[in-house]
Kinemage of the C-alpha trace (Angstrom):
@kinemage 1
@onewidth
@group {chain A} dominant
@subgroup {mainchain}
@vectorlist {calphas} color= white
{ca unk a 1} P -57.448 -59.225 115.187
{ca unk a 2} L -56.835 -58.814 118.899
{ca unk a 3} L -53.352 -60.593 118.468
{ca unk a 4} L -52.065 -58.745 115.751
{ca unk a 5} L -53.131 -55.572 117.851
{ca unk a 6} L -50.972 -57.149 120.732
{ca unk a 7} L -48.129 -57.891 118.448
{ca unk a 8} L -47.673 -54.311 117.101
{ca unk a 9} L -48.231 -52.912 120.637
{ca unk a 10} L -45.249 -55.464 121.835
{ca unk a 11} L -43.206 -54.467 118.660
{ca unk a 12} L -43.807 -51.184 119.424
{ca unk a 13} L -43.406 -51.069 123.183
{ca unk a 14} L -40.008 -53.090 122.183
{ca unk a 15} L -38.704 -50.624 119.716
{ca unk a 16} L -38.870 -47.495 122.488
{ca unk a 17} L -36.864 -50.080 124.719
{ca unk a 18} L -34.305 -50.532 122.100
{ca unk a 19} L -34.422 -46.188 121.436
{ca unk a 20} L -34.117 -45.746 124.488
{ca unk a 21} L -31.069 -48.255 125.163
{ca unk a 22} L -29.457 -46.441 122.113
{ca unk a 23} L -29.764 -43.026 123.473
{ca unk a 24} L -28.266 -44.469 126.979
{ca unk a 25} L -25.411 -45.783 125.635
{ca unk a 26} L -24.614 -42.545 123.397
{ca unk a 27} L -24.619 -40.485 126.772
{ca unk a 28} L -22.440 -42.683 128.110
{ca unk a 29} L -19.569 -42.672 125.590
{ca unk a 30} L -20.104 -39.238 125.408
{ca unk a 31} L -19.434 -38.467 129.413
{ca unk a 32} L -16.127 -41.543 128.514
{ca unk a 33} L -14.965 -39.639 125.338
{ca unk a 34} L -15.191 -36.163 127.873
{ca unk a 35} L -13.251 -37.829 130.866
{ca unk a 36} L -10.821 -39.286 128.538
{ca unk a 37} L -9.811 -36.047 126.947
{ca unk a 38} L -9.393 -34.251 129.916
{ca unk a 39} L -7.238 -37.054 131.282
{ca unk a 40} L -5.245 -36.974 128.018
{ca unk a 41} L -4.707 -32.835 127.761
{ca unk a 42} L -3.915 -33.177 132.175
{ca unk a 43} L -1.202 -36.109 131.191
{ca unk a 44} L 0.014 -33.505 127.802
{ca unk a 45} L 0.153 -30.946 130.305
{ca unk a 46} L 1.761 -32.450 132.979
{ca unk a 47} L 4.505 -34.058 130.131
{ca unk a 48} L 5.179 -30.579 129.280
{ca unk a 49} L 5.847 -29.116 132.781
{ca unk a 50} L 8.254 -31.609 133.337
{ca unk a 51} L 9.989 -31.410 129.954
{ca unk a 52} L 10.433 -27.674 130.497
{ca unk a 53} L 11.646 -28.711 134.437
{ca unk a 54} L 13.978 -30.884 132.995
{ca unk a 55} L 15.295 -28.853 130.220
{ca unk a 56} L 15.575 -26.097 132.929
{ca unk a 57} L 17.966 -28.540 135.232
{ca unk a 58} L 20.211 -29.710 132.503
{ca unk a 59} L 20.709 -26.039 131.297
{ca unk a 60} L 21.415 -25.049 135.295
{ca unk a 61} L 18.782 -22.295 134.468
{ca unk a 62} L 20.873 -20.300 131.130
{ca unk a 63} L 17.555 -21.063 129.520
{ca unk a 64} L 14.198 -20.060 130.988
{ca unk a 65} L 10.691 -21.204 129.715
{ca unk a 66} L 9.273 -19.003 127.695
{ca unk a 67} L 6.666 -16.657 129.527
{ca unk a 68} L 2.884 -16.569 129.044
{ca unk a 69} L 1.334 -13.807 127.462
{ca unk a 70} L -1.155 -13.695 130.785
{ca unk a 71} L 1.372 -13.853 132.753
{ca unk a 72} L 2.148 -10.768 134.706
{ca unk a 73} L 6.003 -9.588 134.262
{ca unk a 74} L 6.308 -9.011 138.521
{ca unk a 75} L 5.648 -12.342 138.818
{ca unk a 76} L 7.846 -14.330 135.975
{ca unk a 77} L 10.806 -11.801 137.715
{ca unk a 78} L 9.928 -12.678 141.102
{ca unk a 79} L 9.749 -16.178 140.328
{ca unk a 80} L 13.683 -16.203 138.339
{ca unk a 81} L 14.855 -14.446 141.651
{ca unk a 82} L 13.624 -17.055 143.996
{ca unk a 83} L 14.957 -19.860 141.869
């Protein structure tokens, strides 16, 4: 009796391991999946800058990027000025 007792306490004690290990792991690739996407919509980001940079060069500035709708209009004519 008193080593089936020990057995099921062991099983038992060994399954909350295992839980626990499972639960671990899921944070983890969570907090991987996270950093990944922000790394992916920085590099999207960073692509599209430079598209509009380039696009910008090789049109010597007849086209301009299209403006933000939070952008304030003092500072998208201020900026066409400098450059």
């Amino acid at each position: 009796m008193k080593l089936n007792s020990l057995g099921a306490a062991s099983l038992l004690a060994l399954s909350l391991v295992v839980v626990s290990g499972c639960d671990q792991v899921e944070k983890s690739a969570q907090q991987v999946m996270g950093k990944a996407s922000e790394s992916a919509k920085q590099v999207i980001d960073d692509t599209h800058k430079a598209a509009e940079q380039a696009l910008s060069e090789a049109t010597q500035g007849l086209i301009s990027p299209q403006k933000k709708d939070d952008q304030p209009q003092n500072e998208s004519e201020s900026t066409r000025k400098e450059a």
